[in-house]
C-alpha positions in Angstrom: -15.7 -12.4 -0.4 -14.5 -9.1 -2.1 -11.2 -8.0 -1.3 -11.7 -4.4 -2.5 -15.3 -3.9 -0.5 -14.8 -1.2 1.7 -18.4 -1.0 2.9 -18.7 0.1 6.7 -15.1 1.6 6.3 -14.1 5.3 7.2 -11.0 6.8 4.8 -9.4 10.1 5.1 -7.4 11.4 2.7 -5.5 14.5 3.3 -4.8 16.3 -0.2 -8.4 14.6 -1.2 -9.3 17.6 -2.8 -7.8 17.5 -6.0 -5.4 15.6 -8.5 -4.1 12.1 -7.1 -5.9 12.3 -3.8 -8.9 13.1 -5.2 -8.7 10.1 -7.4 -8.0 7.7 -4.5 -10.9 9.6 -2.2 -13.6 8.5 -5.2 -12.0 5.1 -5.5 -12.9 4.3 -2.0 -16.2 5.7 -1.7 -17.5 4.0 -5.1 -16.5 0.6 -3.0 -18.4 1.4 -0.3 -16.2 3.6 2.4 -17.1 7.0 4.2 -14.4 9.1 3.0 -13.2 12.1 4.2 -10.9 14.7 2.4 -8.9 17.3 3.4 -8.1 20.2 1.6 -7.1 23.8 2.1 -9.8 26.2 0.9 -12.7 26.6 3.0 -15.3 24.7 1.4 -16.0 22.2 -0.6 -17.7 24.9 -3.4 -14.3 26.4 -3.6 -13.1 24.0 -5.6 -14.2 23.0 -9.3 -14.1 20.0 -11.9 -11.2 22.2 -14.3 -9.1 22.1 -11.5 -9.4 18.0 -11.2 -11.6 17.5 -8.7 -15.1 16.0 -7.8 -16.1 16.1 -4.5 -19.8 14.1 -5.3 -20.4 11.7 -1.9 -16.9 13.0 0.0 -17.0 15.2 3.3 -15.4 17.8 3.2 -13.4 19.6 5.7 -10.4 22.1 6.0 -6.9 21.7 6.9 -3.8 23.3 6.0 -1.6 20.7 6.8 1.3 23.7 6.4 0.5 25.1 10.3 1.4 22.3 12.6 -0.7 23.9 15.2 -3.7 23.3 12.6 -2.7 19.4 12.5 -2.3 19.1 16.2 -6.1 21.5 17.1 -7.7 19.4 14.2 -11.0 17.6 15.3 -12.2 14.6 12.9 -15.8 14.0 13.0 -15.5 10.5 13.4 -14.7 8.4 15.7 -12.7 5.4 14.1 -10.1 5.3 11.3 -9.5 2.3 9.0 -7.5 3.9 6.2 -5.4 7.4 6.3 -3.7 8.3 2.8 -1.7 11.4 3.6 -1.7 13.0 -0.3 -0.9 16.4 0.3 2.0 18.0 -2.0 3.1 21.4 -2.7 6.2 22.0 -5.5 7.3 25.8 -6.0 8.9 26.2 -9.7 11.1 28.7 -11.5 13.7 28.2 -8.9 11.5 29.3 -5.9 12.8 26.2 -3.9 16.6 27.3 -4.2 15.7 30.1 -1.8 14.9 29.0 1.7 11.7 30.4 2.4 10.8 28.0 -0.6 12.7 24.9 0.4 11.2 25.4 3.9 7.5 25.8 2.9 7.6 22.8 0.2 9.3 20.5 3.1 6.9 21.6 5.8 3.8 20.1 3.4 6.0 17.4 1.5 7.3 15.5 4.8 6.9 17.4 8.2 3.3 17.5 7.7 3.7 13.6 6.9 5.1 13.0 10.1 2.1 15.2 11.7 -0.8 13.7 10.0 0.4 10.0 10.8 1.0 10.9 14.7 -2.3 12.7 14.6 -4.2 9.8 13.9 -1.6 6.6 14.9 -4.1 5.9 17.9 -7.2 5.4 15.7 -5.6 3.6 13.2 -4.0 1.3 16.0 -7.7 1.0 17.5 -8.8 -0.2 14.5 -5.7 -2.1 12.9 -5.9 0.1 10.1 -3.7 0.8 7.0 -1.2 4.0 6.2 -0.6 5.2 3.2 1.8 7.7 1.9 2.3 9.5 -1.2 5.2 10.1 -2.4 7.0 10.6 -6.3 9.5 8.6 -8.7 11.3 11.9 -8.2 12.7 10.4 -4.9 13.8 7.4 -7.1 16.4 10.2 -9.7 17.3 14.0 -9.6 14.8 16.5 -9.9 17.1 19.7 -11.4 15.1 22.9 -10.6 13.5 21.1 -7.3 15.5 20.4 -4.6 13.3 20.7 -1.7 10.2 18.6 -3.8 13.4 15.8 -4.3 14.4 15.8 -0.9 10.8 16.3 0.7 9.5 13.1 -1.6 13.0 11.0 -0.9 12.2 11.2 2.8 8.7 10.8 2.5 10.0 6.8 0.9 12.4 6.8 3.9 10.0 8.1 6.2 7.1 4.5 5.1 9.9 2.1 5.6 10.6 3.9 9.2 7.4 4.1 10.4 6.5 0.6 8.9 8.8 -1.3 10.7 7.6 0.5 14.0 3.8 0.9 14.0 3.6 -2.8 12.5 3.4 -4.3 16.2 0.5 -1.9 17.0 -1.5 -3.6 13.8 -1.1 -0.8 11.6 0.4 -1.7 8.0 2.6 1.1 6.3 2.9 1.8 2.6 3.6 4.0 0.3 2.8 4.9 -3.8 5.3 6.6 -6.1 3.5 7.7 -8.8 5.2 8.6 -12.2 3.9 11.7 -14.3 -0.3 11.9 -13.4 -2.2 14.7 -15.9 -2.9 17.1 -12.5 -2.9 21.0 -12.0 0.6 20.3 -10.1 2.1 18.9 -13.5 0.5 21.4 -15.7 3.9 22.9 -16.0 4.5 19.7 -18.3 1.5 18.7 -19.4 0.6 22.2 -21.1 3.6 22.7 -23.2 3.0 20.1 -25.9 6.9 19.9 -27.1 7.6 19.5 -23.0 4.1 16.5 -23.2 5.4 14.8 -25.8 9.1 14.6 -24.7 7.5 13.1 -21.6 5.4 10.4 -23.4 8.0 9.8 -25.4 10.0 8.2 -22.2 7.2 6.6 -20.8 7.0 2.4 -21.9 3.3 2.8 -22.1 3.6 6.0 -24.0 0.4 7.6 -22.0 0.4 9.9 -18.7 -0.7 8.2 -15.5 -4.6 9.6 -14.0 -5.5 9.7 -10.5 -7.7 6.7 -10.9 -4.3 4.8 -11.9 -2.9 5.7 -8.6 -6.1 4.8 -7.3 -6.3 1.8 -8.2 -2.9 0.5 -6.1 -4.3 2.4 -3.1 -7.2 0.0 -3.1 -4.7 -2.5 -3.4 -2.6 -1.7 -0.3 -5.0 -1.4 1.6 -7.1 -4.1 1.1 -6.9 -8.0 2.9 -4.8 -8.8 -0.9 -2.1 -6.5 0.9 -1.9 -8.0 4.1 1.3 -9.1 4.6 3.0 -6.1 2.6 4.7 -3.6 5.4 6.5 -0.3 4.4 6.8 -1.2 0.5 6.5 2.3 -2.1 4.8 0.9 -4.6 6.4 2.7 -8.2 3.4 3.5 -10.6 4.5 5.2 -13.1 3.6 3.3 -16.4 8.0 1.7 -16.5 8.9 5.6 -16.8 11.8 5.6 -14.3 13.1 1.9 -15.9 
C-alpha cells in the first residue's frame, strides 16, 4: 500500500494558483488526485510560469476569496471533497497595513476568508471524512515589524487549526496546519530580489537555502495522507530551523 497515492481523490486548493499553493496543487495531482485551484484572475491563461505557476493537469476556476458573498455564491464542480488546503495570502508592504483600509483587506484574505472557505465546504469534507489544511507563516511564531495585520492574520490562522481541530474532529474531519519559513515566491520577492536583503536571510537559515513550494508540498502530502492519521490541529513549522 502507498500512503501518499491519492488516486480517485478530489483536492482543492484555494490560492492554487501560484507560489506555495501551487506547489502543493501539483504535488497532489502528480499522485494521482483531481485537483482544483482557486485563484483570482479569470482564467487559467491569466497567469504565467515567471510569476511561479503551472497550472498543467489543474482545473481552474475563479474566486476571490476577499468578497464573502463570492465564498458563500461559490458552486464547486464536484460533488465530493477529500482534501481542502485553504493557501490564499495577501501582505501589503511599505507600511500599507498600518492604515486600516490595509489591515482590514490583508485580514479579510489572511483569516476571515479562512473561516469562510472551511464552513463552505465542512459538509463535504464531513461526507467524506476528509482532511483540512491551513496555511499559515513562522511569522505567527515572532514579530513581523512593518506587518501587523500579515502577523496577526497568520497568528490566528495557527489559533484558528487548533480551534477548529478539536471541533470538526467528531465529524471525521482531521485539521492541520503548515508554517512555512521563507519560500522563493512573488509574495517574498521583496526579500528574495535584494541580494544584500537574500543573503542576510540565508544567512539565518540552518540549512542556509530558501524553502520552494514543493518543500511545503511535500508536508501537505504528509498531513493528509493515512501516515497522518492520528495528528489533529498540529501547524507543522517548515521552514528549514529558521525560527530556531
Amino acid at each position: 500500500m502507498n500512503e501518499l497515492d491519492f488516486s480517485a481523490k478530489q483536492v482543492l486548493v484555494v490560492g492554487g494558483s501560484s507560489g506555495i499553493g501551487n506547489g502543493i496543487a501539483q504535488a497532489f495531482r502528480t499522485r494521482g488526485a483531481r485537483v482544483q485551484v482557486c485563484g483570482t484572475r479569470g482564467a487559467a491563461a491569466d497567469y504565467s510560469a515567471s510569476e511561479g505557476s503551472n497550472l498543467e493537469g489543474l482545473d481552474y476556476i475563479r474566486l476571490d476569496v476577499s468578497d464573502a458573498k463570492a465564498i458563500e455564491d461559490f458552486k464547486p464542480p464536484f460533488e465530493r471533497l477529500d482534501v481542502l488546503v485553504l493557501a490564499q495570502g495577501a501582505v501589503i508592504y511599505r507600511r500599507g497595513e498600518f492604515e486600516m483600509p490595509g489591515f482590514r483587506q490583508v485580514l479579510e484574505v489572511n483569516l476571515v476568508s479562512l473561516m469562510a472557505c472551511a464552513i463552505k465546504f465542512h459538509r463535504m469534507l464531513s461526507a467524506a471524512k476528509g482532511s483540512l489544511i491551513i496555511v499559515s507563516s513562522t511569522a505567527a511564531y515572532h514579530s513581523t515589524r512593518g506587518n501587523p495585520a500579515y502577523n496577526a492574520s497568520k497568528s490566528g490562522a495557527v489559533g484558528l487549526t487548533r480551534t477548529l481541530a478539536e471541533a470538526w474532529a467528531e465529524d471525521g474531519i482531521r485539521v492541520n496546519g503548515i508554517a512555512p519559513g521563507l519560500v522563493d515566491t512573488k509574495m517574498t520577492r521583496v526579500t528574495t530580489s535584494n541580494p544584500k536583503r537574500l543573503q542576510g536571510a540565508i544567512e539565518r537559515i540552518p540549512l542556509k537555502r530558501l524553502g520552494t513550494p514543493a518543500d511545503m508540498a511535500g508536508a501537505a502530502l504528509f498531513l493528509a495522507s493515512p501516515l497522518a492519521s492520528y495528528i489533529v490541529g498540529q501547524t507543522l513549522v517548515v521552514d528549514g530551523g529558521l525560527i530556531l
